[in-house]
C-alpha positions in Angstrom: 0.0 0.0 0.0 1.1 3.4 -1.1 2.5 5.5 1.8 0.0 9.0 2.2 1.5 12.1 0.7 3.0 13.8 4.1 2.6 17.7 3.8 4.7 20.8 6.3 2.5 24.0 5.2 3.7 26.8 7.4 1.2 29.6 7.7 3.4 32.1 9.4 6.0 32.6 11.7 8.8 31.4 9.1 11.9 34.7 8.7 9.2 36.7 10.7 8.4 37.2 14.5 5.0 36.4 15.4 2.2 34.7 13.0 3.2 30.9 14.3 1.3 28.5 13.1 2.1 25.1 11.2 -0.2 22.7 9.3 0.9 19.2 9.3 -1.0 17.4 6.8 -1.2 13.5 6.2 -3.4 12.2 3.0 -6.9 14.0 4.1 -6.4 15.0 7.9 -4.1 17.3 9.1 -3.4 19.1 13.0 -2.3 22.5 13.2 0.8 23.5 15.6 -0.3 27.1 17.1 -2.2 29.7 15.8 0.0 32.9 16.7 -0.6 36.9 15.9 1.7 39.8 15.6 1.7 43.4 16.4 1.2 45.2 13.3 4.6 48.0 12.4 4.3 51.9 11.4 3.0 50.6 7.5 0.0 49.1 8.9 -1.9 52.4 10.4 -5.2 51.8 12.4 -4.6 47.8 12.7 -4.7 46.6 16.1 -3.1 42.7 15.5 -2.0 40.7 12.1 -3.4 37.3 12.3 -2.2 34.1 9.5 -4.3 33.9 6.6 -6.4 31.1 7.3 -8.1 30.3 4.1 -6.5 27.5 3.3 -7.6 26.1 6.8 -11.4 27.0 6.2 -11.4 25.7 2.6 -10.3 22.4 3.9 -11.9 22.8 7.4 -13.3 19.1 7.4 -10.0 17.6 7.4 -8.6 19.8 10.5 -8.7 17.1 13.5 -7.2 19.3 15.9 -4.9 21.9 17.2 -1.5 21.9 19.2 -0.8 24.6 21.5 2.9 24.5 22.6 2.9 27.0 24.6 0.9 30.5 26.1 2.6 33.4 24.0 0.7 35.5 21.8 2.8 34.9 18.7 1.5 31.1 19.7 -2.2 31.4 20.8 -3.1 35.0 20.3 -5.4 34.1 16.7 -6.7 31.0 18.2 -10.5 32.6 18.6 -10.0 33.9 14.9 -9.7 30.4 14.2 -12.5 29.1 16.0 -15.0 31.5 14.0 -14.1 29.6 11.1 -13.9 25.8 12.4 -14.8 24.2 15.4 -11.8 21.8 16.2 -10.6 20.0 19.5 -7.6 22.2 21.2 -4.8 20.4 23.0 -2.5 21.8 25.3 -0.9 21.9 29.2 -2.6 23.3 31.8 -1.2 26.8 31.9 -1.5 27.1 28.2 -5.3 26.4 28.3 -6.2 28.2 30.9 -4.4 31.3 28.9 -6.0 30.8 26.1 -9.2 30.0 27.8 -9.2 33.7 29.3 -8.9 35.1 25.2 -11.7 32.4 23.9 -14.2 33.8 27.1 -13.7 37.5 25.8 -14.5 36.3 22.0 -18.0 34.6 23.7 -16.2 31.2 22.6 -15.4 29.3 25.5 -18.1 27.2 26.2 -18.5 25.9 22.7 -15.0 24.7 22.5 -13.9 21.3 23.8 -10.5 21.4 25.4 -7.7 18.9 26.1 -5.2 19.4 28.6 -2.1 16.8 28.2 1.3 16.3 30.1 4.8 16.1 29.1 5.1 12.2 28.6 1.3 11.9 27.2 0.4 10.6 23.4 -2.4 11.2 22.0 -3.6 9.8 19.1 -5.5 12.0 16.6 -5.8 9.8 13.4 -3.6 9.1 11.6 -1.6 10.8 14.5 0.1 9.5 17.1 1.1 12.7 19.2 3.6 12.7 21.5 4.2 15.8 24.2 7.8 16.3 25.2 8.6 18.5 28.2 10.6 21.9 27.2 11.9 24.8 28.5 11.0 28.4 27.6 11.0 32.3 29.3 7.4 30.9 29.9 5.8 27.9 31.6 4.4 24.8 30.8 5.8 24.6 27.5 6.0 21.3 24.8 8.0 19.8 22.4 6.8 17.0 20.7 6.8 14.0 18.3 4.3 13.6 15.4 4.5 10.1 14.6 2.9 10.0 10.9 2.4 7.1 8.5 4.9 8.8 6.2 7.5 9.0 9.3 8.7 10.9 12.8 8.3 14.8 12.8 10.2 16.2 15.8 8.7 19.6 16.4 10.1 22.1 19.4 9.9 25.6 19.0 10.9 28.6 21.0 12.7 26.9 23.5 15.6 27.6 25.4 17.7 24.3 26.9 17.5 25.4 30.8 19.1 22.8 33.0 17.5 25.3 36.3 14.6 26.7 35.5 12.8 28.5 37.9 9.5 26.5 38.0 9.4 23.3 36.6 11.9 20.3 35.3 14.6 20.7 32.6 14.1 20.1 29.2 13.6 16.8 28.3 16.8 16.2 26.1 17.1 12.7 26.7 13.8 12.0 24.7 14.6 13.9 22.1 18.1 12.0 21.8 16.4 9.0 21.7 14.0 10.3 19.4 17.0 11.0 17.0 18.6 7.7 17.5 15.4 6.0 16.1 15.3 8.4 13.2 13.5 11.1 12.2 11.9 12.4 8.9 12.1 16.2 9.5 13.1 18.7 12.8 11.5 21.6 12.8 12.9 23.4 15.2 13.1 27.4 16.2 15.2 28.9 19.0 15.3 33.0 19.1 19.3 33.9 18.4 20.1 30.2 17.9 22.4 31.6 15.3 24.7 33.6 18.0 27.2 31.5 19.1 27.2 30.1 23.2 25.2 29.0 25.7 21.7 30.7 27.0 22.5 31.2 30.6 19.7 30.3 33.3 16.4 32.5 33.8 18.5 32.0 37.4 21.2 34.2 35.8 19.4 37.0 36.2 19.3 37.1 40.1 22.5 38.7 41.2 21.7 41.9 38.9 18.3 42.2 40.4 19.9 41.7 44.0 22.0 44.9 43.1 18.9 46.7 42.3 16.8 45.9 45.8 20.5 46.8 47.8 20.4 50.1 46.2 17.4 51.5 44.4 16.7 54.6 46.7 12.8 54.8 46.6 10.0 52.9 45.0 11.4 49.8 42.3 9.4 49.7 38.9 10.2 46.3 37.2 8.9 45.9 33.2 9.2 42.6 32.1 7.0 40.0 30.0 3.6 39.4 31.4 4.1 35.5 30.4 7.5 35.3 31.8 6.5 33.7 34.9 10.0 32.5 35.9 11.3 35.8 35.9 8.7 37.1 37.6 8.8 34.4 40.4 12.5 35.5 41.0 10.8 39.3 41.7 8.8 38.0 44.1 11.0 36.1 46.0 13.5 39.3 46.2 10.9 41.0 47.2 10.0 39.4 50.2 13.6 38.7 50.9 13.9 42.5 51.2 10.7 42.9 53.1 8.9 44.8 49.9 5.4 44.5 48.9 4.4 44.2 45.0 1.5 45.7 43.3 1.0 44.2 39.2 0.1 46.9 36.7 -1.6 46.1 33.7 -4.5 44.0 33.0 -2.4 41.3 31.4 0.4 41.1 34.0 -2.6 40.9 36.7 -4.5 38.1 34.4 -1.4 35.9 34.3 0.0 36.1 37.4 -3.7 35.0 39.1 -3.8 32.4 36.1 -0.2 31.0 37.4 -0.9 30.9 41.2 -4.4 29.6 40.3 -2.6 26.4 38.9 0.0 26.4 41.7 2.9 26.8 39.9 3.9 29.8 41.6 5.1 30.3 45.5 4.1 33.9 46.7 3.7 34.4 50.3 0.5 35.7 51.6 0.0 39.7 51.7 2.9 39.9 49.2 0.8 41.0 46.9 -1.0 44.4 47.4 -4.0 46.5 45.2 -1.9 49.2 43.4 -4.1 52.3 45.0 -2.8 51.7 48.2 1.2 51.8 47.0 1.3 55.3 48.0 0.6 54.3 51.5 3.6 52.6 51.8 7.2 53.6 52.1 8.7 54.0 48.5 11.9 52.1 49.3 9.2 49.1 50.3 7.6 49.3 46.7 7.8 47.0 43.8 5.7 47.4 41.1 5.7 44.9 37.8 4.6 46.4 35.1 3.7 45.6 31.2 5.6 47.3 28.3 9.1 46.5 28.7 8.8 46.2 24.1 7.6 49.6 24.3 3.9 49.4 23.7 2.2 52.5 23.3 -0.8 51.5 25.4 0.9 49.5 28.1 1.3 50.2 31.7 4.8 51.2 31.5 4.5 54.1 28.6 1.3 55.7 30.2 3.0 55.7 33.4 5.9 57.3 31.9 3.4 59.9 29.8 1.1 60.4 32.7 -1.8 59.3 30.9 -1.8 56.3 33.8 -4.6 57.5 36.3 -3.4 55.4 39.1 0.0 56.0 39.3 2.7 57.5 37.5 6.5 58.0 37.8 8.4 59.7 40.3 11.8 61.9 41.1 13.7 58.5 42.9 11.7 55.6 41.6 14.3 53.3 39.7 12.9 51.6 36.6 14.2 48.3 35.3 13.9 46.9 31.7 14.1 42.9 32.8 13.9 41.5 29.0 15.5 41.9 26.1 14.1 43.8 22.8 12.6 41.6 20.3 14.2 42.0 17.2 12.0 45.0 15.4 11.1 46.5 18.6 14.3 48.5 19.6 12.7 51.8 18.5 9.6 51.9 20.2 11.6 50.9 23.6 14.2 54.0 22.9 
């Protein structure tokens, strides 16, 4: 019997940031891998997000079995309720992932109407004529997966945006013994993406970060104003811990850095002592040198927390002579202007 034509159609995310989403296709039935957005530049005026084209999907909409989530970023899950106005189609993914994108499908009216999978590193799943297999990984956020598409046509090995951390902050290591093992039994095609793979080196711990942000509680004078990713619940574990070490409390600014944070201590993979946490209209009450705050827009978003702060267009707070502000994350490539 003839092996089934095997198809890779990537729908975005290839030479681009953002737009992630892969079709595997096998004969008639095919899974897509994420189904990401992107921020639109300056020659896209009066567009709020870029989404994939997904006209291929609807035109073939009956032979879509399912879709992957690997892990809770935008440029991963942010079309996912675009998609599901076009077809209704199972969606797998772990815990922390679901329950992100479970927060964006309740704010498009869609929740209820789509059925949900949550799955563990270790887990197959088989979604015919796929045998799916989830792989543990490591990325700036949590909860993340690699896996193996078994396929009658062969082994796909897919792990994207991951970074190999033998210390992460919450959770296990990378699961690099699988995906050697993986290799040694031979596989059709790798498809694999890693942000600066190309530089030569090592990607140091999300621990690696700790001694710098030490140096900031010893000696920021007044109130501390940390931007970092919203999703990067690693780093933002480490801010926590400092700041109870150095008996500070922490108010989250910014509707998305408030949604994930409650989303990761609602699935207890964060540790944050009680009254750590405080409502951000009471910060004033406080002694500035016993203030945190974590705030959105460390890419330099016009509309997040950090810029309105900065342009006092923020209502609740703003910045002040002495408060020390901290840029914990790196520019994505594109972004460098908006954050200068």
């Amino acid at each position: 019997m003839a092996t089934k034509k095997l198809e890779i159609i990537p729908l975005g995310g290839l030479g681009e940031f953002g737009l992630n989403s892969l079709l595997v296709r096998s004969g008639q039935e095919m899974i897509l891998i994420d189904v990401g957005m992107m921020f639109p530049d300056e020659s896209l005026p009066g567009v709020d997000i870029v989404t994939p084209d997904l006209a291929f999907v609807q035109e073939h909409a009956a032979q879509l079995k399912a879709v992957i989530l690997t892990h809770a970023h935008e440029d991963h899950i942010g079309a996912l309720p675009y998609l599901l106005r076009l077809v209704k189609v199972p969606v797998y993914g772990t815990r922390f992932t679901l329950a992100v994108a479970d927060h964006k499908l309740a704010e498009h009216g869609l929740l209820s109407e789509t059925e949900t999978h949550p799955v563990e590193p270790g887990e197959r799943v088989q979604v015919h004529p796929y045998d799916i297999e989830f792989i543990r990984s490591t990325h700036s956020t949590i909860d993340a997966l690699a896996m193996a598409i078994h396929t009658p046509g062969g082994m796909i090995v897919h792990a994207t945006d991951f970074k190999i951390d033998d210390t992460p902050v919450i959770g296990q290591p990378m699961d690099v013994d699988r995906l050697r093992q993986l290799g040694d039994q031979g596989v059709l095609a790798a498809l694999v993406d890693s942000t600066n793979v190309e530089r030569a080196g090592r990607t140091p711990s999300e621990k690696a970060v700790i001694p710098a942000l030490e140096e900031v509680f010893e000696t920021a004078p007044g109130r501390i104003i940390i931007s970092c990713f919203a999703s990067s619940i690693h780093r933002i574990q480490i801010i926590l811990d400092l700041a109870y070490e150095y008996g500070c409390k922490v108010a989250l600014v910014g509707r998305t850095m408030g949604r994930l944070v409650e989303t990761a201590m609602d699935g207890q993979y964060m540790n944050v002592p009680a009254n750590l946490l405080v409502p951000l209209h009471t910060v004033n009450q406080l002694p500035p040198d016993k203030v945190v705050m974590l705030v959105t827009g460390c890419q330099g978003e016009p509309m997040a927390a950090l810029a309105r702060m900065a342009t006092e267009s923020y209502k609740q707070i703003r910045i002040e002579p002495g408060d020390t502000v901290v840029l914990s994350a790196r520019a994505i490539p594109g972004n460098e202007k908006a954050i200068a």
